[in-house]
C-alpha positions as CSV (number, residue, x, y, z in Angstrom):
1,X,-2.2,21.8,57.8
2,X,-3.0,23.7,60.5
3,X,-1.5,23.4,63.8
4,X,1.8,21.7,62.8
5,X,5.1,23.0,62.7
6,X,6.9,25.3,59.2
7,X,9.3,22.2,58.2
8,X,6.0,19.5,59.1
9,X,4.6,21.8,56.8
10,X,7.2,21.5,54.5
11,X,7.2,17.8,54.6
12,X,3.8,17.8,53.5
13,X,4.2,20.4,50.6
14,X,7.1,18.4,49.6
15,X,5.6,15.1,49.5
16,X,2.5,16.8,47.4
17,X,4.9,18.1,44.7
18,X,6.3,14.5,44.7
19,X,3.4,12.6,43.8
20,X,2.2,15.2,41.5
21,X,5.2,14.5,39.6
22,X,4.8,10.7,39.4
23,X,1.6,11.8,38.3
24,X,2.9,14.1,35.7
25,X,5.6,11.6,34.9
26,X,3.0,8.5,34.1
27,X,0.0,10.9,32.7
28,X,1.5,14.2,32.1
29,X,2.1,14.1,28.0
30,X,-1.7,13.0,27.7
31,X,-3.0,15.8,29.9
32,X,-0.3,18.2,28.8
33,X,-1.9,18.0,24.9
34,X,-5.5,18.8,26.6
35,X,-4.0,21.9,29.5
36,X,-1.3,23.3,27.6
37,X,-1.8,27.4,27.3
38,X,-5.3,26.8,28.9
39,X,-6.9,29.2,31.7
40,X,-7.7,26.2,34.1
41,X,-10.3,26.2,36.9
42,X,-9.7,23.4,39.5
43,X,-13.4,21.7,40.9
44,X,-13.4,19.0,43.2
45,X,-15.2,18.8,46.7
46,X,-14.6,21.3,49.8
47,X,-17.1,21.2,52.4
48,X,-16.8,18.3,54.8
49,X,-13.5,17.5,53.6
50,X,-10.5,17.2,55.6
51,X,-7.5,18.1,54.3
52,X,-9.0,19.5,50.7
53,X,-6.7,22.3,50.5
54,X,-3.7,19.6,50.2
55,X,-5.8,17.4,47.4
56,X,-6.1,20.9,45.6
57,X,-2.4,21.8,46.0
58,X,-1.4,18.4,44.4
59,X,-4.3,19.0,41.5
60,X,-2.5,22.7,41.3
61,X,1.2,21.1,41.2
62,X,0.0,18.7,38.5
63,X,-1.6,21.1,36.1
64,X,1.0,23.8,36.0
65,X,3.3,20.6,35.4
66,X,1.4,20.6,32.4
67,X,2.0,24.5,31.4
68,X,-1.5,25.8,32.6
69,X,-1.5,29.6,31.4
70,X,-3.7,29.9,34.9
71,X,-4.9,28.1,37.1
72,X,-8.1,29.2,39.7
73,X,-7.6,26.8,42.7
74,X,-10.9,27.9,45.0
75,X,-9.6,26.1,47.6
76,X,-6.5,28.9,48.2
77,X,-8.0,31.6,46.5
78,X,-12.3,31.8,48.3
79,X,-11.4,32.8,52.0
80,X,-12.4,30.0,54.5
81,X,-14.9,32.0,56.3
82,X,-17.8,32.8,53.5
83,X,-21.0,31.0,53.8
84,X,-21.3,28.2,51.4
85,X,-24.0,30.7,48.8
86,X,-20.9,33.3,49.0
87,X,-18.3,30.9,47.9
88,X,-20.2,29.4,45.3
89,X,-20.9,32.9,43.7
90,X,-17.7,33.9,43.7
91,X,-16.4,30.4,42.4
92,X,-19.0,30.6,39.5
93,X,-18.1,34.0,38.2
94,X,-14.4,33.0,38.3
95,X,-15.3,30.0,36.5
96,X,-16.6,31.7,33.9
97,X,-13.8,33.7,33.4
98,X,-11.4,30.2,32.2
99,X,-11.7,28.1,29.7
100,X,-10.9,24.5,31.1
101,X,-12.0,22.8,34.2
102,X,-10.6,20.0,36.0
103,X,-12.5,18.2,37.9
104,X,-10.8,16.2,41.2
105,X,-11.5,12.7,42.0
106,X,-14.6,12.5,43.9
107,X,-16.1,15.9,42.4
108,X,-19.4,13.9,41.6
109,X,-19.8,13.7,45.7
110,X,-20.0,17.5,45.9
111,X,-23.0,19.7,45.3
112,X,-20.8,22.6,44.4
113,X,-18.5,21.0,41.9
114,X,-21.6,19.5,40.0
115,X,-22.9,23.2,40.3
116,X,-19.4,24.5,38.6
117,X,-19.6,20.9,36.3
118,X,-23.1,22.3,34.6
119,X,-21.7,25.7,34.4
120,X,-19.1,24.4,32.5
121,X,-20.5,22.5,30.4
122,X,-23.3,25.2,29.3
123,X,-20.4,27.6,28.9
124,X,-18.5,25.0,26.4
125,X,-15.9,24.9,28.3
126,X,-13.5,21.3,27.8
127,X,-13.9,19.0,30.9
128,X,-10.7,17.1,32.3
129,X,-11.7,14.3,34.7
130,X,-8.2,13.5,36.8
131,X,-10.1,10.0,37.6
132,X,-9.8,9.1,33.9
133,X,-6.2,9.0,34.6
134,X,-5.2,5.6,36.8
135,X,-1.9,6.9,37.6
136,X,-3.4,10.1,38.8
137,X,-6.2,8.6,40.6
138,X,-4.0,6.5,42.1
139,X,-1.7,9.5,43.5
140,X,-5.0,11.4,44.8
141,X,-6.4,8.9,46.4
142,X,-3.0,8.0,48.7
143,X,-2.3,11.4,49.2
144,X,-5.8,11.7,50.4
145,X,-5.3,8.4,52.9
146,X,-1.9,9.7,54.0
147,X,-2.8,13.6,54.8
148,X,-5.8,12.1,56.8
149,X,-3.0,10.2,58.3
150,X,-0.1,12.7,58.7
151,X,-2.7,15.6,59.7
């Protein structure tokens, strides 16, 4: 999202919130029931991916939809220019602090996320997997095709 103009910029945060309320509107009671009052910590893969800060901003749109207490979205809140050993540290201890994790489309193609996914799951933290959803996996996955395209 870099590079383009404020209302491109717009265009794309709009078109984010869009699908992520399809997505809410199709899935959104069934995921509500499981994120509901829940401190949520979003997982999905970063490095090597274009555009991951839009699939995170969709995940983020989608799970306050479903009344998140908090949500921990790495991909706005770890600054760009850590090494990949510094990120990961400070996305484990923030993990830790949550009680939920999300995990994106795709998450099993990322070192890190199966990092935070075992962290998790040793913590006893509940595990949402957004691909379980078709309606959501669907909405990912074209958002994903059209940022590479508009971006």
């Amino acid at each position: 999202m870099e590079g383009g103009s404020m209302s491109d910029f717009s265009a794309v945060m709009d078109i984010l919130e869009k699908h992520a309320r399809l997505a809410y509107l199709c899935n959104g009671d069934e995921l509500s029931e499981k994120i509901r009052d829940k401190r949520v910590y979003l997982s999905g893969p970063i490095t090597n991916v274009k555009n991951y800060k839009g699939l995170f901003i969709f995940a983020n749109y989608l799970v306050r939809m479903c009344d998140a207490r908090q949500v921990f979205d790495p991909a706005s809140q770890i600054p760009d220019n850590l090494s990949y050993e510094e990120a990961m540290k400070r996305c484990v201890r923030a993990l830790t602090d949550h009680d939920t994790i999300v995990m994106l489309p795709d998450w099993n193609v990322s070192q890190g996320s199966k990092v935070e996914h075992e962290v998790a799951r040793a913590c006893g933290m509940d595990v949402i997997y957004l691909a379980s959803y078709a309606v959501v996996s669907d909405r990912y996955n074209f958002m994903k095709n059209e940022l590479a395209r508009l971006l």
